[in-house]
C-alpha positions, 0 to 999 in steps of 0.5 A: 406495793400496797397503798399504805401511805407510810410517808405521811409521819416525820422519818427519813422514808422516802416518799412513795411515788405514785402513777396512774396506769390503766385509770388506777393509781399505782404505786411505783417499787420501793425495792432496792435493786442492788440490795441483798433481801436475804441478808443481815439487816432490818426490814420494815414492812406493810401488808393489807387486806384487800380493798383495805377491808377491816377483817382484822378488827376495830380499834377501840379504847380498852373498857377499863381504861376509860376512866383516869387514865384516859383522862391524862392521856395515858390509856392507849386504844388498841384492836379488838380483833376478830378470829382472823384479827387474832391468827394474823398476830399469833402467826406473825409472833410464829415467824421466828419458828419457821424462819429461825434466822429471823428476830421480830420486832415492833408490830402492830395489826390493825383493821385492814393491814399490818406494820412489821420491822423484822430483823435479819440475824445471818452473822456470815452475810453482814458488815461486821463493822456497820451492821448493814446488808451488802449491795451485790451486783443488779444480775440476779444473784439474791439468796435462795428464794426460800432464806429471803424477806419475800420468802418470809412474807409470802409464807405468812400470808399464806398460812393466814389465808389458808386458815381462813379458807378452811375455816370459812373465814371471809378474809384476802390480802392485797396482793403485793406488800410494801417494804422498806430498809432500814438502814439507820439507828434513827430510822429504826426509832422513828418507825417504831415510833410510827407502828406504836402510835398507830392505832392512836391515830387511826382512833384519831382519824376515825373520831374527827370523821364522826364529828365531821359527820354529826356537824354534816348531819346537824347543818343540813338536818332542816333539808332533810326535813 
């Protein structure tokens, strides 16, 4: 699974384990070895770019919203993308037209990944009653490789990355994604907290590492000298 480090933000996620194999960390599966992934439910996931380049864009605060409202909070930063930015979003909105079974819902594309929830609508594989995804037995009886959430992302990622190699576009994906099972109404409103808010804090992130690296820069510039 990709290393997005999606425990940090107060949700009933469990925290990703992490193992160093080969003097690399890795991080252990998250996936539900009893769960149908071709079934009714919702699914939330996070894929990267490798080595965590910022392919996709830079998030920036829109011009015309520095002003008043950014003055009361009430502009929000987003990503400027670049080519490959915008074909990443247009054929995650394309999903639906491929997968018809699948509905989307909040998402986001950021510099160097993405966070999706995508919802799972098989009306003949679903507990009518909760709405939930049935456990089935740990023997290899999933859906067809074709109907499942692997399914869906492998054909996402290819699409993206067939567009940048014809069009000579420096792009590649990490190679395995991370996903989670949404199993909760309260669950699903915290990770769409989570995907809305974002590009705020990676816009927040990057702002205290400037100002940390103006005071680094102020403090020693007499060394420099």
């Amino acid at each position: 699974m990709d290393g997005v480090e999606t425990q940090n933000f107060a949700s009933p996620l469990k925290k990703i384990n992490m193992e160093k194999y080969q003097n690399k960390y890795r991080i252990d599966t998250t996936r539900l070895k009893n769960w149908d992934y071709g079934s009714t439910g919702f699914y939330f996931v996070t894929i990267c770019t490798r080595h965590h380049e910022n392919y996709f864009g830079d998030i920036i605060q829109p011009i015309e919203t520095l002003n008043f409202a950014s003055l009361y909070g009430l502009s929000s930063p987003q990503l400027h993308p670049k080519p490959i930015g915008k074909i990443a979003r247009q054929y995650w909105s394309e999903i639906p037209n491929h997968f018809p079974f699948v509905v989307l819902d909040e998402f986001v594309i950021m510099p160097d990944h993405l966070h999706g929830i995508l919802y799972f609508d098989k009306p003949d594989r679903r507990d009518a009653k909760s709405c939930v995804s049935t456990v089935i037995p740990t023997t290899n009886k999933f859906a067809p490789q074709s109907q499942n959430l692997g399914s869906v992302i492998r054909g996402y990622k290819a699409a993206v990355k067939k567009y940048a190699t014809m069009n000579s576009i420096e792009f590649a994906w990490q190679p395995r994604y991370h996903d989670h099972v949404i199993h909760t109404e309260r669950e699903l409103q915290a990770i769409r907290r989570y995907i809305q808010n974002n590009p705020k804090k990676w816009m927040d992130k990057t702002s205290d590492l400037n100002v940390g690296m103006k005071n680094f820069a102020s403090a020693n510039s007499g060394l420099m000298n």
